[in-house]
Every structure is written in C-alpha cells, then in structure tokens.
C-alpha positions as CSV (number, residue, x, y, z in Angstrom):
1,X,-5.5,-36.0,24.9
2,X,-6.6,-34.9,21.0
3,X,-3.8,-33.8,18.8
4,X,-5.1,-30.0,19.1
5,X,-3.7,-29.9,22.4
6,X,-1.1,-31.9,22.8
7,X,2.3,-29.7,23.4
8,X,4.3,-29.4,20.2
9,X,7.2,-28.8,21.9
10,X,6.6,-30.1,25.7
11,X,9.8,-28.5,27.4
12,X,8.8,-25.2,26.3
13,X,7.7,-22.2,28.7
14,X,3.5,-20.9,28.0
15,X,4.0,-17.8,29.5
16,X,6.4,-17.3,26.9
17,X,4.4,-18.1,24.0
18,X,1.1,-15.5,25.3
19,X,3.2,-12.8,25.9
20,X,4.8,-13.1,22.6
21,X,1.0,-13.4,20.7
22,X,0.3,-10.6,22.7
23,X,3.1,-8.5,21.9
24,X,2.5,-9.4,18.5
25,X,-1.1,-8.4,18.5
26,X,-0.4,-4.9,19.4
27,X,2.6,-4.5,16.9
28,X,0.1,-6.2,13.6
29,X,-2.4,-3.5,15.1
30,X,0.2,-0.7,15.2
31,X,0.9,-1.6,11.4
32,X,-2.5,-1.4,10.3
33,X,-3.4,1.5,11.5
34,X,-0.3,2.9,10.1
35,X,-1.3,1.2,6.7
36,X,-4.7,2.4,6.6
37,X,-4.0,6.2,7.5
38,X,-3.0,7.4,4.5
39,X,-5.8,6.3,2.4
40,X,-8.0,8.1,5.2
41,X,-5.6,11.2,5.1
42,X,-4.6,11.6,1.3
43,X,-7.0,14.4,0.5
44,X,-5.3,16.5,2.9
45,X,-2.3,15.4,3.0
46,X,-2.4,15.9,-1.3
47,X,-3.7,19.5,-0.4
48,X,-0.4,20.7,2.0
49,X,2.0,19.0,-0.4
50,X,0.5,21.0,-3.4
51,X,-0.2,18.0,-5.5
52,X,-3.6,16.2,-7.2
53,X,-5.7,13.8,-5.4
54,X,-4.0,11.1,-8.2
55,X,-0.5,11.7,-7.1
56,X,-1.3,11.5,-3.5
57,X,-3.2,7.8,-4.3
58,X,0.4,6.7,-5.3
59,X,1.6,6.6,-1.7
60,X,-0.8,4.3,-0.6
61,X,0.2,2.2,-4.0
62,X,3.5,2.4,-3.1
63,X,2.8,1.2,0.4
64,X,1.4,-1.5,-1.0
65,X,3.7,-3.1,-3.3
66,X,6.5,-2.1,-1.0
67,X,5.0,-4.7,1.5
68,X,4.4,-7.3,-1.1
69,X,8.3,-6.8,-1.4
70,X,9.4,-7.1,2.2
71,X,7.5,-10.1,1.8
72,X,9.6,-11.5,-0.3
73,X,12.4,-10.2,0.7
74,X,11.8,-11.9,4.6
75,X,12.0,-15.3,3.4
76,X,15.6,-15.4,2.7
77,X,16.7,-13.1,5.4
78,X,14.5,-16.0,8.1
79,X,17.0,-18.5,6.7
80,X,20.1,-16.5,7.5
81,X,19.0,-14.8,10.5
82,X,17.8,-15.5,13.2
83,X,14.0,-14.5,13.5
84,X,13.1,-12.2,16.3
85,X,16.2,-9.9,15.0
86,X,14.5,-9.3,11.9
87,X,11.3,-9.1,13.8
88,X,12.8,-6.5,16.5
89,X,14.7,-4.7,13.0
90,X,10.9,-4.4,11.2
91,X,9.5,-3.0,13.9
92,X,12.1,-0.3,15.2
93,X,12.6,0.7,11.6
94,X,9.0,1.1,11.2
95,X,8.9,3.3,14.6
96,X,11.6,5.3,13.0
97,X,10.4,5.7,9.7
98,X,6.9,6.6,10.8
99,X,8.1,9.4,13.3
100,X,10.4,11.1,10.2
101,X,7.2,10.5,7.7
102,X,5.6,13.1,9.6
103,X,8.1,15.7,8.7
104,X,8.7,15.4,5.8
105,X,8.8,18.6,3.7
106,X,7.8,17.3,0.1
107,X,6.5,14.4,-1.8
108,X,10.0,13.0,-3.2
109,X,10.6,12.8,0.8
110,X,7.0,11.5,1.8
111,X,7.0,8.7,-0.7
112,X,10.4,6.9,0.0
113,X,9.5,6.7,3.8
114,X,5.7,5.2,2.8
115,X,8.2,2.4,0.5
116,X,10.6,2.1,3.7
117,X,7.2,1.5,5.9
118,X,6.2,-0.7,3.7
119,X,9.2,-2.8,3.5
120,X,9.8,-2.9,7.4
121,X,5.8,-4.4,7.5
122,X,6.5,-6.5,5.0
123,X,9.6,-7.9,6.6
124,X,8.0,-9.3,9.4
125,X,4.6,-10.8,8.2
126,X,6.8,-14.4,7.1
127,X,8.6,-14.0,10.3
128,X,5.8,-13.6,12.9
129,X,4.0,-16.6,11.7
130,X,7.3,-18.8,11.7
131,X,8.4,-17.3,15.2
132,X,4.7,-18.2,16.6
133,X,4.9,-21.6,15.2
134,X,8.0,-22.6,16.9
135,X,6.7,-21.1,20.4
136,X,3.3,-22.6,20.5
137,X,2.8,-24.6,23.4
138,X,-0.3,-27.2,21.3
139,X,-1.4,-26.6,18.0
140,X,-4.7,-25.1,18.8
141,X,-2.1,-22.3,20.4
142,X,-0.9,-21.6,17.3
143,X,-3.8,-21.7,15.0
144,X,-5.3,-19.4,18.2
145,X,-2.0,-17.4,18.1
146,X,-2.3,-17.2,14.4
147,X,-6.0,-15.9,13.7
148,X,-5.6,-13.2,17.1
149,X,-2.6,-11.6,15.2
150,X,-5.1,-11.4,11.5
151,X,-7.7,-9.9,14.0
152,X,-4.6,-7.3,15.1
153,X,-4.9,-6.2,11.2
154,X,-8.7,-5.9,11.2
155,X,-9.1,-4.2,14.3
156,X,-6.6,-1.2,12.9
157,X,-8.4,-1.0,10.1
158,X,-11.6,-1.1,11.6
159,X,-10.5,2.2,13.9
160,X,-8.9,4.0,11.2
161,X,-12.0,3.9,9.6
162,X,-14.0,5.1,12.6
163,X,-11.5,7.8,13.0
C-alpha cells in the first residue's frame, strides 16, 4: 500500500470524514458567494444608501481585511478551543450577521456587519484545514478534502458572477 493511501489515523470512521468535506464544501461555497455579492451589488446598493460609488467600494475593502484578521485572530483561539466550536461559532455568526446586513438602514450599520462577516469567514479558514487534517482517513483524503473545499470558493464566485 503507497503512503497516499495508507490511513493516517486507522481507527477512525470514513463516513465521518466525507460528510464533514462535504458539509464543509457547501459552507466555503455559502461564504463566497456571500463575499463576492457586494462587489456585484455595490452600484446599487451605493445608490439606496445615498452615497458615491467610492464609499460603497469600502465595504468590500472592509470585507477584506476583516478576513485577513479573523485569520489571524483563529490561530490562537484553535489552541484554546476546541475546533469545530469555533467552526460551528463562524458559521452561525455569519448566518446571523448576513440576515441583519440586509436590513440595515444606513452605511455606519451596513459596514460593521460586512467587518463582522468578514471576521466570522475569517475565523474558520485556519480551522477547517486543521479540523480536515485530523479526520482524514489517508492522505490523498485530505489533500482531496483540501482542494474540494478551495473549489467551494471558486464555484461561489464563479455563480456570483453569472448572476
């Protein structure tokens, strides 16, 4: 048996491990698209807020540095807790946060729930790759595992852009 396939943990469950990639493929997708609205939308959403194309480009810059930060931010919370809480945490809060973003009534408003969304994304990028690695059945599961969830982001993208 190659190395690519021998189990990396061999008492552990594979049902477990492609429920989990798959779970995790569909939230990585739900992120995206969430991600990539905005730049899509910000002409219109600039126009019902009453503000200039520039101001509404911040959100999405916002967005973005707001998930560099959750990025950062996961790395210590992975060593104090344990991982699928801060996985489950990222993803509710990012349920909740995307639900309030679309009632919001002005910018001020608007632009701390884009920094929230982008922190709750952020939070679980570190924590989905460490959380796959210690359910992968082989190694070629996880490199597998690994590359599916990266497709999850280019697949939202990809529809947002059709849309």
């Amino acid at each position: 048996m190659s190395s690519l396939t021998q189990p990396l943990f061999p008492n552990k469950n594979n049902h477990k491990a492609y429920l989990a990639t798959l779970a995790i493929l569909l939230a990585k997708l739900a992120d995206s698209v969430e991600i990539y609205i905005p730049a899509v939308i910000t002409q219109a959403v600039s126009c019902d807020l009453n503000l200039d194309a520039k101001t509404g480009y911040g959100l999405s810059l916002a967005l973005y540095l707001s998930i560099a930060t959750g990025s950062l931010i996961s790395i210590p919370l992975t060593q104090r807790f344990e991982i699928r809480h801060i996985i489950l945490f990222s993803v509710y809060l990012t349920v909740l946060v995307t639900v309030f973003c679309g009632l919001v009534p002005n910018y001020a408003t608007l632009l701390t729930s884009r920094i929230l969304i982008g922190v709750s994304v952020g939070l679980n990028l570190t924590p989905v790759s460490v959380y796959l690695s210690r359910i992968a059945p082989t190694r070629k599961f996880l490199e597998t595992s690994i590359t599916v969830v990266l497709i999850g982001y280019t697949m939202g993208g990809g529809w947002v852009g059709i849309l």
